[in-house]
VEXMARDREN-515101 format. One record per residue: residue number from 1; y, z, x of N, C-alpha, C in turn. Coordinates in steps of 0.001 Angstrom, whole numbers, m for minus. Layout:
N
NODE  seq      n_y      n_z      n_x     ca_y     ca_z     ca_x      c_y      c_z      c_x
NODE  NUM        Y        Z        X        Y        Z        X        Y        Z        X
...
END
This chain:
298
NODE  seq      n_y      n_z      n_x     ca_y     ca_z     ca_x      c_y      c_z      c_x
NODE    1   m59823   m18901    m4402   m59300   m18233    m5601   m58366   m17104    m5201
NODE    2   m56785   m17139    m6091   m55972   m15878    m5774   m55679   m15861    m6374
NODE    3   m56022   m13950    m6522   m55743   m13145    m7816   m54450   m12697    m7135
NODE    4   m53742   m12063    m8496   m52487   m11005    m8696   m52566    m9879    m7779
NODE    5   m52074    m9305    m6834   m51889    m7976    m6358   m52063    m6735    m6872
NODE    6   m51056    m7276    m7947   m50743    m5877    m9193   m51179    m6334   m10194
NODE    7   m51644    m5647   m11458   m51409    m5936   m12521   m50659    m5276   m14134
NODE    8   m50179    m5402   m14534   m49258    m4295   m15251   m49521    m4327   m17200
NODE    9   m50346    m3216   m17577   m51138    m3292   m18279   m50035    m2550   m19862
NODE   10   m50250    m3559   m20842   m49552    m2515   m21911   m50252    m2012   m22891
NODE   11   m50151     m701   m23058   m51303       16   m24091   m50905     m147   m25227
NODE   12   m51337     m671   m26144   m51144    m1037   m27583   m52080     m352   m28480
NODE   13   m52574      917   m28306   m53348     1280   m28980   m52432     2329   m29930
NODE   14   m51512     3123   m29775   m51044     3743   m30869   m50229     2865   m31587
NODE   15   m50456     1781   m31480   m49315      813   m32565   m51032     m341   m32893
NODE   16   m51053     m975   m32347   m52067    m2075   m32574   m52938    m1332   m33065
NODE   17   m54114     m228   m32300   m55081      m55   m32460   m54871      843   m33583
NODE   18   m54089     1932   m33819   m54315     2475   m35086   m53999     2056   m36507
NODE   19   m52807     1169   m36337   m52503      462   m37716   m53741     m356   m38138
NODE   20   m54810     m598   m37538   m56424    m1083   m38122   m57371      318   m37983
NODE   21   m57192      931   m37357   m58547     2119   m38135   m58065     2892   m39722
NODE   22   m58799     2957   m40477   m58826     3271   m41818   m58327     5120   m42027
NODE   23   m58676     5670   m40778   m58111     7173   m40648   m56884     7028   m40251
NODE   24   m56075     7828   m41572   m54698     8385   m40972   m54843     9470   m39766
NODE   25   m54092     9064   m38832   m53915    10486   m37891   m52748    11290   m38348
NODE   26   m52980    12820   m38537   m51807    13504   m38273   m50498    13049   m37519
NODE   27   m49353    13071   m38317   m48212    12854   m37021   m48332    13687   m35694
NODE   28   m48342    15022   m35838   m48312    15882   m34400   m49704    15086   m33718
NODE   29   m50965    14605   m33711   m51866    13902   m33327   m51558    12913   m32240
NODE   30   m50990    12020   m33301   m50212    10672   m32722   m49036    11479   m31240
NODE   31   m48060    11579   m31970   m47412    12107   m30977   m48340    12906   m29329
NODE   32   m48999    13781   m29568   m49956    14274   m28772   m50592    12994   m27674
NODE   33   m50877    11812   m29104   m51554    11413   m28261   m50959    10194   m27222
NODE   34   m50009     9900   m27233   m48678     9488   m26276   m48644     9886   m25260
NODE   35   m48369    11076   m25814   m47802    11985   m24685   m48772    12264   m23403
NODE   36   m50303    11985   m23968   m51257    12443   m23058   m51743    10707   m22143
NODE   37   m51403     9618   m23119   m51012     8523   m22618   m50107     8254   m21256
NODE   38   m48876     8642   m21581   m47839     8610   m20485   m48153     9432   m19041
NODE   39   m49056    10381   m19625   m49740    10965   m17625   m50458    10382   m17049
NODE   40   m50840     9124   m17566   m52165     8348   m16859   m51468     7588   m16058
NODE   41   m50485     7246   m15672   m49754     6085   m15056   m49485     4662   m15548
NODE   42   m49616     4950   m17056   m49316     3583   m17627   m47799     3006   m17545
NODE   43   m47452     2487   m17900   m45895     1951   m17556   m45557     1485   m18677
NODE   44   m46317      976   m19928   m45003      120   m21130   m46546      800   m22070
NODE   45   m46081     1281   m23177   m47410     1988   m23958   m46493     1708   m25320
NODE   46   m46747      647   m26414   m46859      212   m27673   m46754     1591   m28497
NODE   47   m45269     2517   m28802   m45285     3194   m29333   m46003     3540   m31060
NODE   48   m45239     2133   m31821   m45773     2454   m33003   m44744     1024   m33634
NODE   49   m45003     1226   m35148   m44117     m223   m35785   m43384      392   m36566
NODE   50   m42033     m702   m37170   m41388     m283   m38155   m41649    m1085   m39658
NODE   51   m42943    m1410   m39178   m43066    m2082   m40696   m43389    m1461   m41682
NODE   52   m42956    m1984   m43326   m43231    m1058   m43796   m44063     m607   m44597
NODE   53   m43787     1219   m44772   m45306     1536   m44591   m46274     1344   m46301
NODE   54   m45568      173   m46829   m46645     m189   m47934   m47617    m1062   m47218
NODE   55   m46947    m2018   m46172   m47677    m2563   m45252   m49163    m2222   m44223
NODE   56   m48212    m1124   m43829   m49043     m494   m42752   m48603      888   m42798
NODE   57   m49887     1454   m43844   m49472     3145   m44094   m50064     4383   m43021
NODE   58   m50714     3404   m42209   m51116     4383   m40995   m50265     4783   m40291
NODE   59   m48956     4038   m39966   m48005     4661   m39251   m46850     4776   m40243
NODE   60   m46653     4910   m41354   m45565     5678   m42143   m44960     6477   m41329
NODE   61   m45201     7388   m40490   m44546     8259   m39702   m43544     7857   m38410
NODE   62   m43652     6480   m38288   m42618     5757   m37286   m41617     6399   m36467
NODE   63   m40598     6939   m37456   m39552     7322   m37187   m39746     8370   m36126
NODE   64   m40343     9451   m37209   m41034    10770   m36240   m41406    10807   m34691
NODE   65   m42451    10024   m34711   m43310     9501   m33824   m42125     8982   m33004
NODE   66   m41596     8628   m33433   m40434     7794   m31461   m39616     8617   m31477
NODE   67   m39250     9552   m32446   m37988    10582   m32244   m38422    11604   m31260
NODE   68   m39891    11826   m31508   m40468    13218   m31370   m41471    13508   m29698
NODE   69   m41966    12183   m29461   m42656    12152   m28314   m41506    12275   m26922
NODE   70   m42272    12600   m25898   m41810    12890   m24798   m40973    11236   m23990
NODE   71   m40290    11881   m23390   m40015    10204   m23010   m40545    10000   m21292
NODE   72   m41068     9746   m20860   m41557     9615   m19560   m40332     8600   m18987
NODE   73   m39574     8712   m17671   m38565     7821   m17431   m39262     6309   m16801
NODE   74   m40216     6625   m16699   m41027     5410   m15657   m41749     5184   m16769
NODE   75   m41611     5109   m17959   m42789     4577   m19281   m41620     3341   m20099
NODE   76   m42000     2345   m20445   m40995     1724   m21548   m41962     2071   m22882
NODE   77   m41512     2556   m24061   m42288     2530   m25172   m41654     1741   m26415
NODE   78   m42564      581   m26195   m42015     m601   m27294   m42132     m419   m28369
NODE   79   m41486     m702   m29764   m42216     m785   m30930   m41794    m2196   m31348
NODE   80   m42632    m2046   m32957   m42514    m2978   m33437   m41685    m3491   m34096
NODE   81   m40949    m4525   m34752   m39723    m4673   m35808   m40152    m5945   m36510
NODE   82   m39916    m6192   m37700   m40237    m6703   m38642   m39468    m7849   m38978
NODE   83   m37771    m7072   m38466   m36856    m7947   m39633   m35749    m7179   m38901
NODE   84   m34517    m7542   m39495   m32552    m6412   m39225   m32906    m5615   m39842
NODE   85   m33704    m5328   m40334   m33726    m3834   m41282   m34834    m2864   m40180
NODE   86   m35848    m3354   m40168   m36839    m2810   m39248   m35887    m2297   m37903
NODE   87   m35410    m3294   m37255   m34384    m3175   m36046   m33178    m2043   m35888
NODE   88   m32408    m2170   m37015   m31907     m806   m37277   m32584      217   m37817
NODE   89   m33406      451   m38341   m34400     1774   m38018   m34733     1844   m36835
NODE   90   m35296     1190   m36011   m36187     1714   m35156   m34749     2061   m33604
NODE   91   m33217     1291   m33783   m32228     1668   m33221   m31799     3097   m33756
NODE   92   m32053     3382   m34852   m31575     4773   m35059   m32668     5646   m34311
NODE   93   m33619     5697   m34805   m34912     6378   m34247   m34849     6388   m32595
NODE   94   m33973     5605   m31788   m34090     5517   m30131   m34666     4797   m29426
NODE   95   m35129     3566   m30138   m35894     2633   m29526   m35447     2133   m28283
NODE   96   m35488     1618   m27196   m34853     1191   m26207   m35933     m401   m25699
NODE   97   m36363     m673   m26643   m37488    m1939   m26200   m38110    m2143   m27513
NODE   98   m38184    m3379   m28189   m38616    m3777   m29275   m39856    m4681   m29350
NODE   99   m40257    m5417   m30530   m41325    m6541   m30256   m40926    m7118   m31768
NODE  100   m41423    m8329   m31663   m41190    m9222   m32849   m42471   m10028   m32713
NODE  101   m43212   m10158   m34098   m44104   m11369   m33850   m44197   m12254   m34875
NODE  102   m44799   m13770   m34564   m45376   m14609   m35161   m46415   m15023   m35008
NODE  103   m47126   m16574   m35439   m47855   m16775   m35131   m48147   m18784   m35107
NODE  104   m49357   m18919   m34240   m49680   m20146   m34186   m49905   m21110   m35148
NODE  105   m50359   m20488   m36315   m50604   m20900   m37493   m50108   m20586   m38594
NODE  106   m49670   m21309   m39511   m48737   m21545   m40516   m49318   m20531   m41679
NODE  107   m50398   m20763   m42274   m51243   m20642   m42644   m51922   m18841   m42538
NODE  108   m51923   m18805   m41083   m51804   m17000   m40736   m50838   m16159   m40837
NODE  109   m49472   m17087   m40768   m47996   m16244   m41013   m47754   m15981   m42225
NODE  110   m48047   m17174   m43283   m47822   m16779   m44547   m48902   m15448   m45265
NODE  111   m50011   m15270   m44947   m50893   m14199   m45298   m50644   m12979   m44491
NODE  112   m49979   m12980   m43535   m49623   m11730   m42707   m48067   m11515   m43075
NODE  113   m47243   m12211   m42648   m45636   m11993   m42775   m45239   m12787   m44034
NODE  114   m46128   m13457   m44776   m45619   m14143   m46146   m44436   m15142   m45700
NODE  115   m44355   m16054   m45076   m43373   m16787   m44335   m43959   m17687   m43275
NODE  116   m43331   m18946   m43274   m43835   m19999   m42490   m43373   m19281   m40919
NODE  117   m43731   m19956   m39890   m43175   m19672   m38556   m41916   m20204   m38077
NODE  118   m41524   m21097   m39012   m40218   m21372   m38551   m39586   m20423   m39237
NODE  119   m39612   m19991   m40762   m39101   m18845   m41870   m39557   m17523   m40833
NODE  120   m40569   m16948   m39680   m40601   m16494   m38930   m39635   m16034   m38010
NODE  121   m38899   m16745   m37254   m38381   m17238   m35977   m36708   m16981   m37036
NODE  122   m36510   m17145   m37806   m35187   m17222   m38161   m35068   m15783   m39139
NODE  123   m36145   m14960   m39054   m35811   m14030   m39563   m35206   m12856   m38610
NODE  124   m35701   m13525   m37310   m35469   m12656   m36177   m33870   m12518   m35425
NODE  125   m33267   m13722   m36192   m31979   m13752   m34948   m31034   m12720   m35411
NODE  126   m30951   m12041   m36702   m30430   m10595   m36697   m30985    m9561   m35751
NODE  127   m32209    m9867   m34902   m33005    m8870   m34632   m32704    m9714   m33182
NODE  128   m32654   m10338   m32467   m32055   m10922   m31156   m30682   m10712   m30794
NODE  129   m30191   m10967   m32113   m28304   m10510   m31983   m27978    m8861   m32112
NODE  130   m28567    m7655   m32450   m28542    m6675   m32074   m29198    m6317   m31026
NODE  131   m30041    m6837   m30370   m30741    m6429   m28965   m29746    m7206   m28006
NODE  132   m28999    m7970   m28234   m27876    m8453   m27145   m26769    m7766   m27135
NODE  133   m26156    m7087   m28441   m24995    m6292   m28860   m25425    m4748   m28185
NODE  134   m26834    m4081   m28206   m27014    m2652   m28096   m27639    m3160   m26521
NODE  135   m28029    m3844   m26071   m29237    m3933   m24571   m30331    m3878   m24318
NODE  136   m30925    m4243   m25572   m32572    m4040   m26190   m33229    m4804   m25802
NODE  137   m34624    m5097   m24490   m35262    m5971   m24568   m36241    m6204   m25440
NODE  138   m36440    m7397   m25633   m37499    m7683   m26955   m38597    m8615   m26515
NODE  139   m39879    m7843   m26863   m40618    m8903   m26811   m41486    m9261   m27820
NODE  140   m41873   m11010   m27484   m42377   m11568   m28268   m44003   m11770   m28585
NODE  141   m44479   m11611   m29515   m46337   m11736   m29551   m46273   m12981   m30439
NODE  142   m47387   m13914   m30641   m48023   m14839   m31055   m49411   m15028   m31250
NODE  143   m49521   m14824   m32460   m50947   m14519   m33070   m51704   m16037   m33215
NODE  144   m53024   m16135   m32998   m53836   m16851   m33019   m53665   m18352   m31961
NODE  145   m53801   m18099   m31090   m53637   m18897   m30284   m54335   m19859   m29740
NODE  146   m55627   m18839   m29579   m56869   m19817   m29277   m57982   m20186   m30600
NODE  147   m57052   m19759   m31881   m57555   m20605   m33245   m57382   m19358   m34215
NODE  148   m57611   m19626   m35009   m57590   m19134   m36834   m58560   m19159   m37482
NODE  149   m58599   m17595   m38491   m59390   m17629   m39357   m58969   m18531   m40686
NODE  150   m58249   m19363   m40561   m57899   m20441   m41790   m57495   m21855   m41565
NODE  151   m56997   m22197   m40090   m56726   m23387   m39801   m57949   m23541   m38975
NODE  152   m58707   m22852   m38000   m59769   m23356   m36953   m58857   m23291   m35686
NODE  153   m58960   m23889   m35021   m58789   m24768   m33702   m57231   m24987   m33465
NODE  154   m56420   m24245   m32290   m55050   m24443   m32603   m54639   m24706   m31131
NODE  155   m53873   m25849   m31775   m53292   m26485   m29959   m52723   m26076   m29249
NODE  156   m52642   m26026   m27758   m52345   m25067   m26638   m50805   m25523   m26819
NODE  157   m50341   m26763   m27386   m49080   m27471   m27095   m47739   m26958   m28151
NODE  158   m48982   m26631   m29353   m48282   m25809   m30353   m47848   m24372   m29638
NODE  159   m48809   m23556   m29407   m48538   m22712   m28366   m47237   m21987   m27444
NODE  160   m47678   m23281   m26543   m46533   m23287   m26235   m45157   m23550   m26050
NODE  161   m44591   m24666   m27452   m43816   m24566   m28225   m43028   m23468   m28705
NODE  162   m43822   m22664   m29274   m43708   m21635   m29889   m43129   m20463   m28801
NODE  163   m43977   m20344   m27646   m43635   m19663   m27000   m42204   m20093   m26128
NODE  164   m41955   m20960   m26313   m40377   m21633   m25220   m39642   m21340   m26256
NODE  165   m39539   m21561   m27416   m39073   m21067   m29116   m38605   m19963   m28782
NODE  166   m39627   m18495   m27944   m39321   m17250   m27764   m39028   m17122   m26747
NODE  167   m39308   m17815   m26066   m38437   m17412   m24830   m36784   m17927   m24666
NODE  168   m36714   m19101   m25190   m34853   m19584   m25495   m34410   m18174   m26350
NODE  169   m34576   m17872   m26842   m34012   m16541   m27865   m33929   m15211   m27501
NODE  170   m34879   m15494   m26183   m34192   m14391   m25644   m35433   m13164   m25237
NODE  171   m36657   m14156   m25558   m37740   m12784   m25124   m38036   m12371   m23681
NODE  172   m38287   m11025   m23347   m38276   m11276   m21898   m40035   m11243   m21354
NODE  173   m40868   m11211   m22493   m42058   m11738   m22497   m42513   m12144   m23389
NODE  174   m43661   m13083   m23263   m44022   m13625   m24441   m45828   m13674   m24742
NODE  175   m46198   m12387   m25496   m47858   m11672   m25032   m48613   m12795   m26083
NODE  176   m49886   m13699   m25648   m50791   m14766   m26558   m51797   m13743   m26694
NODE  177   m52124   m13805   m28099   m52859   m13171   m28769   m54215   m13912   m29280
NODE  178   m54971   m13592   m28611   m56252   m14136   m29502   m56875   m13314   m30479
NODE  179   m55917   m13555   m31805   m56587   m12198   m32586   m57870   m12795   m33345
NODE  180   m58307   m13521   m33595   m59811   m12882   m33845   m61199   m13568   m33055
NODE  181   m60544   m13315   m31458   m61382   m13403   m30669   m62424   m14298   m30521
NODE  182   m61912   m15620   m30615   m62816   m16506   m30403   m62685   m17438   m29239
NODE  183   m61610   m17302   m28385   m61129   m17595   m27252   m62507   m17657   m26007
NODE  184   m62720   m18941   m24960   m63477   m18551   m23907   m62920   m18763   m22683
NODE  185   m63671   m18642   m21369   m62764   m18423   m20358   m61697   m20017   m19793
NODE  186   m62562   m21364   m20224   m62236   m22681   m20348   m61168   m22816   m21091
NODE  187   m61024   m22106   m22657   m59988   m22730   m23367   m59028   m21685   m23056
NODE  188   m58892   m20563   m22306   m57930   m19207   m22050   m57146   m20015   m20773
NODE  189   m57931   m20641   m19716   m57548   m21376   m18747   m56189   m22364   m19247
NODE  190   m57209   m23186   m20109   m55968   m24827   m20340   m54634   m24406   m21704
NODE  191   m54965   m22990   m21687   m53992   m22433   m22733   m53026   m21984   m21853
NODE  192   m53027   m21189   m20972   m51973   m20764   m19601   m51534   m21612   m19349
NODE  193   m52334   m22657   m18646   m51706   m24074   m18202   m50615   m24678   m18628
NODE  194   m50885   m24729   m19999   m49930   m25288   m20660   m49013   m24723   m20761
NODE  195   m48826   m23148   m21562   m47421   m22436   m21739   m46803   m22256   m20374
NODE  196   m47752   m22085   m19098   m46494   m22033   m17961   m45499   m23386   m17536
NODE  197   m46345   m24057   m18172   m44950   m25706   m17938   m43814   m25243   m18885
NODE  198   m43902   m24451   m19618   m42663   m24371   m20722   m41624   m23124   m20201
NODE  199   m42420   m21867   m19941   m41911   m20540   m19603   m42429   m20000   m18130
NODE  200   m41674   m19749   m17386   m42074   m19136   m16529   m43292   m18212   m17039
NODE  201   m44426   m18364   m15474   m45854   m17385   m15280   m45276   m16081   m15210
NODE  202   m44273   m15274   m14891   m43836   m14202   m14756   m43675   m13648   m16247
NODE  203   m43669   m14318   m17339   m42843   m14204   m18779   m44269   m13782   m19788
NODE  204   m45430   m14245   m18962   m46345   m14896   m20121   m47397   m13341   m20132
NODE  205   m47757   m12805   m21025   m48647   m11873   m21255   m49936   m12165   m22189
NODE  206   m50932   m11874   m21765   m52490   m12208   m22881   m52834   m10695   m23390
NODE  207   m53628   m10790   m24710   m53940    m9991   m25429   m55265   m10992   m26077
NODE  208   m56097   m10465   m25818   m57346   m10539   m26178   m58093    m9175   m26906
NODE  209   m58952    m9736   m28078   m59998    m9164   m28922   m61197    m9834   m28252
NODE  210   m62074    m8260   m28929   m63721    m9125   m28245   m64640    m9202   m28968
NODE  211   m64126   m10005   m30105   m65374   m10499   m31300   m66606   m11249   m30827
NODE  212   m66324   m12104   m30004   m67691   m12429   m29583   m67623   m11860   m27571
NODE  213   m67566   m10883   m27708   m67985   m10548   m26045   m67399   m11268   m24845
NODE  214   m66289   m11945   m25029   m65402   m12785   m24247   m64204   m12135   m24023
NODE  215   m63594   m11192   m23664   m62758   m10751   m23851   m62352   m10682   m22073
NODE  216   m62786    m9945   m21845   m63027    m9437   m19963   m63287   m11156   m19559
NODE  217   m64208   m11768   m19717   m64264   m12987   m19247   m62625   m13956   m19306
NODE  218   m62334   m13655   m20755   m61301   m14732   m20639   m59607   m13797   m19873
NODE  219   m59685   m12748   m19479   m58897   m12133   m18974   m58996   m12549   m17948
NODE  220   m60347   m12671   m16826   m60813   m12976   m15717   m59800   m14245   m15211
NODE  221   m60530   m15095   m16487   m59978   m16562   m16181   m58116   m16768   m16095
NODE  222   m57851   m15711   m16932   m56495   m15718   m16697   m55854   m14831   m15734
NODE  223   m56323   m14568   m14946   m55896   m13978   m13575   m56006   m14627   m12320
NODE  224   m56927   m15718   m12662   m57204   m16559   m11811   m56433   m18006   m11663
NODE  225   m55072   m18032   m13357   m54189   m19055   m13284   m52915   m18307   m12835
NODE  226   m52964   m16881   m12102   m51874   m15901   m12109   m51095   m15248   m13067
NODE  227   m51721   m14328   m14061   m51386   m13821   m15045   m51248   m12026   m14506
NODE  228   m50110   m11714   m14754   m50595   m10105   m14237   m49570    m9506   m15282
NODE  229   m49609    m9947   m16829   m49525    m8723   m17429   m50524    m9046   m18532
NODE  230   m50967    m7868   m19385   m52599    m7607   m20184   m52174    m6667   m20895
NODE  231   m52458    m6738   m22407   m52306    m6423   m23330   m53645    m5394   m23419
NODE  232   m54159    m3989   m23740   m55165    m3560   m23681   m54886    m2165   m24684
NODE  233   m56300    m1930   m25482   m56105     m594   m26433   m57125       86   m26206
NODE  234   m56869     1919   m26111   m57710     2631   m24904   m58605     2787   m26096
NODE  235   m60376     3001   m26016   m61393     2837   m26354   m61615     1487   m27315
NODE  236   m60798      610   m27215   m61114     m409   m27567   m60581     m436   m29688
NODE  237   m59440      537   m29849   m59166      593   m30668   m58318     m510   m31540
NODE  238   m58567     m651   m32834   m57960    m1219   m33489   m58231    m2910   m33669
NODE  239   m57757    m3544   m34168   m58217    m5471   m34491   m56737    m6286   m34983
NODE  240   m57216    m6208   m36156   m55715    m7092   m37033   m56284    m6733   m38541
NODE  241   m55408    m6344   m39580   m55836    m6068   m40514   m55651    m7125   m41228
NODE  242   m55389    m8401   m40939   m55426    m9509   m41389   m56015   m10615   m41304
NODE  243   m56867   m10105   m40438   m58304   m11245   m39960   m59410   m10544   m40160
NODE  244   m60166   m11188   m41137   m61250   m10486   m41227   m61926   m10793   m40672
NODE  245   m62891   m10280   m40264   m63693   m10274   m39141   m63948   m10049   m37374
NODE  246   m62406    m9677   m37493   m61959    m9781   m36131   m62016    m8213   m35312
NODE  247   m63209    m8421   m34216   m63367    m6609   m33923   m62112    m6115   m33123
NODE  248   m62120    m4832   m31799   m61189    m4469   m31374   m60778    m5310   m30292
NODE  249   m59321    m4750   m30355   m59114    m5343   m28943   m59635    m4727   m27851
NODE  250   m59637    m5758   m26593   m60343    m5067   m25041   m59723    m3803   m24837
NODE  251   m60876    m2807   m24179   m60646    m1494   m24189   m59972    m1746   m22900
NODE  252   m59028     m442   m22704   m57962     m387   m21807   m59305      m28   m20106
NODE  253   m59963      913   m20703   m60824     1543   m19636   m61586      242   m18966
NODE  254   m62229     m725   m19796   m62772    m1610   m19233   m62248    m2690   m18283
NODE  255   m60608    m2952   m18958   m59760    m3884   m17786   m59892    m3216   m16699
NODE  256   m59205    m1837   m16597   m58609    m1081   m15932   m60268    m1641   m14822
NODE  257   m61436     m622   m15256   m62493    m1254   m14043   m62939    m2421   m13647
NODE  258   m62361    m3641   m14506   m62506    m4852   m14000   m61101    m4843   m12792
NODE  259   m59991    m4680   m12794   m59200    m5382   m12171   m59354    m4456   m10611
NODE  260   m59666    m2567   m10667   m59983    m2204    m9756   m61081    m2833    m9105
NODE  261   m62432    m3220    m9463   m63575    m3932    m8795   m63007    m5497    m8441
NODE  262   m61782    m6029    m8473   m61376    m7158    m8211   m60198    m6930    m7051
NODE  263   m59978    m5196    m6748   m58870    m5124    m5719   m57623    m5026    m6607
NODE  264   m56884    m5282    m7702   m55985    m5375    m7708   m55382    m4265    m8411
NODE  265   m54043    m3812    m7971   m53802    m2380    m8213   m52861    m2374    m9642
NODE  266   m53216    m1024   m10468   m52734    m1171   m11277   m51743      398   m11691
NODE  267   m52230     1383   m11031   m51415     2446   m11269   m51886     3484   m11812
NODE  268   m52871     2955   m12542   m53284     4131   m13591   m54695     4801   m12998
NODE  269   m54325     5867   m13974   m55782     6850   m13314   m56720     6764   m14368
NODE  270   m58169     6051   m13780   m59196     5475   m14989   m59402     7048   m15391
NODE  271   m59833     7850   m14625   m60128     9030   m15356   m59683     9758   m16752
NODE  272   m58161     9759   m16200   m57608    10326   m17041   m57375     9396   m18376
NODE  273   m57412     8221   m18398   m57551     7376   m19365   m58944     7669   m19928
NODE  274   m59968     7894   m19612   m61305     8072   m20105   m61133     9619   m20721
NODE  275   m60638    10007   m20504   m60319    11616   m21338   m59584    11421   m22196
NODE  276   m58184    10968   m22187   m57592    10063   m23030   m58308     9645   m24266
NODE  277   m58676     8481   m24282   m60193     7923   m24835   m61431     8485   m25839
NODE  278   m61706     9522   m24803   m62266    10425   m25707   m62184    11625   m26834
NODE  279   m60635    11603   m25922   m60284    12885   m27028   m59610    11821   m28345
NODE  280   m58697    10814   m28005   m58601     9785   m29575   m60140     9867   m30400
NODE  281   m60588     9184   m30041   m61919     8948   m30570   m62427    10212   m31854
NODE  282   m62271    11343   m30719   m62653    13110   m31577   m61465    13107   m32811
NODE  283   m60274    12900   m32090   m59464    13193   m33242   m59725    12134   m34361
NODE  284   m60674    10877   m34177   m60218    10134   m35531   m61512    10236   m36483
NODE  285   m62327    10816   m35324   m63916    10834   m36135   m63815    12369   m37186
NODE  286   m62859    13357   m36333   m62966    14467   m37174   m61557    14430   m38409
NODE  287   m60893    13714   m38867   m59706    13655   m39677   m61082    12487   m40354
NODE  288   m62321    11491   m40123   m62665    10781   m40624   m63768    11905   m41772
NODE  289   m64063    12354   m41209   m65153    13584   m41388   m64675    14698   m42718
NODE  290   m63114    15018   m42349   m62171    15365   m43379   m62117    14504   m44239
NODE  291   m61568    13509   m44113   m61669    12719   m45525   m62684    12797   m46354
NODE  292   m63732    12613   m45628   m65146    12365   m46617   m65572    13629   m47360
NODE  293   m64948    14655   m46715   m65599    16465   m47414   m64758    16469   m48609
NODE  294   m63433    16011   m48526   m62346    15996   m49706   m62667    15249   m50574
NODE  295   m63200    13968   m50311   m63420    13261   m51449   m64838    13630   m52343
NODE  296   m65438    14318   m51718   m67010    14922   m52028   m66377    15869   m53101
NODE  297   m65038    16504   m52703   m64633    17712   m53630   m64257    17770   m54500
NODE  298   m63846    16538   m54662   m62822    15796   m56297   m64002    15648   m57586
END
């Protein structure tokens, strides 16, 4: 068995993980909490989205938030984009790295993005043709991969279809999402398999949830088909607000000590990620704590 050397981890927790907890954070918060992100040695950290915020009112503050945080030169901070409209916001705001997503299932796109995946994929080429015009890399996510809360069971072939789809257009990765975590280390295996016949192994990124306690396992397994980039949110923040049932994604702290107890180097300092960690956590339990005294007061 040979694992990856390196592995290169992207924190998705101030974009993924907070657009699913029910506490607004303060903007200065958010920002703060970036900023205390970028000293750990992370390298690409999921700034925030431009969707909008009737959508996702936890990050209403978008703009702010990427105008306002520090820029670390050795950090890429991606966000999200929606649409040409999303794209030019988040180009005014300074974005220098984007993300676009769809998904495996037809069925999940229309209840999340209201639009089939092909109505998906073609909403984006305003949003491919300004990242070629300005120098924007973009990358691509794909939701439900290893199945659906409405179709079940979704083929690795569809998959990776989808993903050669994003990669012809121009993604320079393409992260599989098992959002509501029903993925195991067998079907995470013959799911790699497959998308690397389509896209280069260098292209392909996993993002795993750990609804049923598989999460670290099926990461395992995908390090072991040569996968070395990982999607991860620090204390295990955030899900999909569109799958019900679906818990957080894998905590950043826990990869981070799986891939060190496996040798392979990743950059970051677990410590300071575990402080990290804890101080999110304080800030969302005490703005949670606020809410509840205010509403006691009405």
């Amino acid at each position: 068995m040979e694992l990856p050397h390196h592995v290169t981890l992207v924190e998705v927790g101030p974009r993924d993980g907070l657009q699913n907890e029910a506490t607004f954070l303060p903007t200065d918060t958010k920002i703060s909490f970036i900023d205390q992100l970028s000293e750990t040695g992370l390298s690409v950290i999921e700034a925030t989205s431009f969707v909008s915020s009737k959508s996702i009112p936890q990050l209403a503050d978008h703009e702010t938030v990427l105008k306002t945080i520090k820029k670390f030169p050795h950090v890429q901070y991606p966000v999200l984009v929606p649409n040409e409209q999303g794209m030019k916001a988040a180009l005014a705001a300074g974005a220098r790295t984007v993300s676009v997503f769809t998904a495996a299932s037809d069925t999940f796109c229309q209840r999340n993005i209201h639009c089939t995946i092909e109505e998906s994929l073609e909403r984006f080429e305003p949003v491919f043709s300004l990242g070629k015009e300005f120098g924007i890399p973009i990358r691509g996510y794909i939701s439900c991969v290893l199945g659906c809360p409405y179709e079940g069971d979704i083929s690795p072939q569809k998959v990776a279809h989808i993903a050669n789809l994003l990669y012809e257009k121009g993604c320079y990765e393409i992260s599989l999402g098992d959002t509501i975590g029903v993925g195991t280390p067998g079907k995470a295996q013959a799911l790699i398999r497959e998308v690397k016949q389509q896209i280069p192994l260098s292209n392909i990124a996993i993002h795993f949830h750990d609804t049923y306690g598989q999460a670290l396992a099926n990461i395992f397994a995908c390090l072991q088909e040569g996968i070395q980039t990982i999607d991860s949110s620090i204390s295990g923040l955030g899900g999909c607000p569109y799958a019900q049932g679906a818990s957080g994604n894998v905590a950043t702290e826990d990869v981070i000590y799986l891939l060190e107890g496996l040798g392979i180097h990743t950059g970051i300092d677990l410590e300071k990620i575990l402080s990290v960690g804890q101080w999110i956590c304080k800030m969302l339990h005490r703005e949670t704590l606020s809410k509840v005294a205010k509403a006691r007061l009405k």
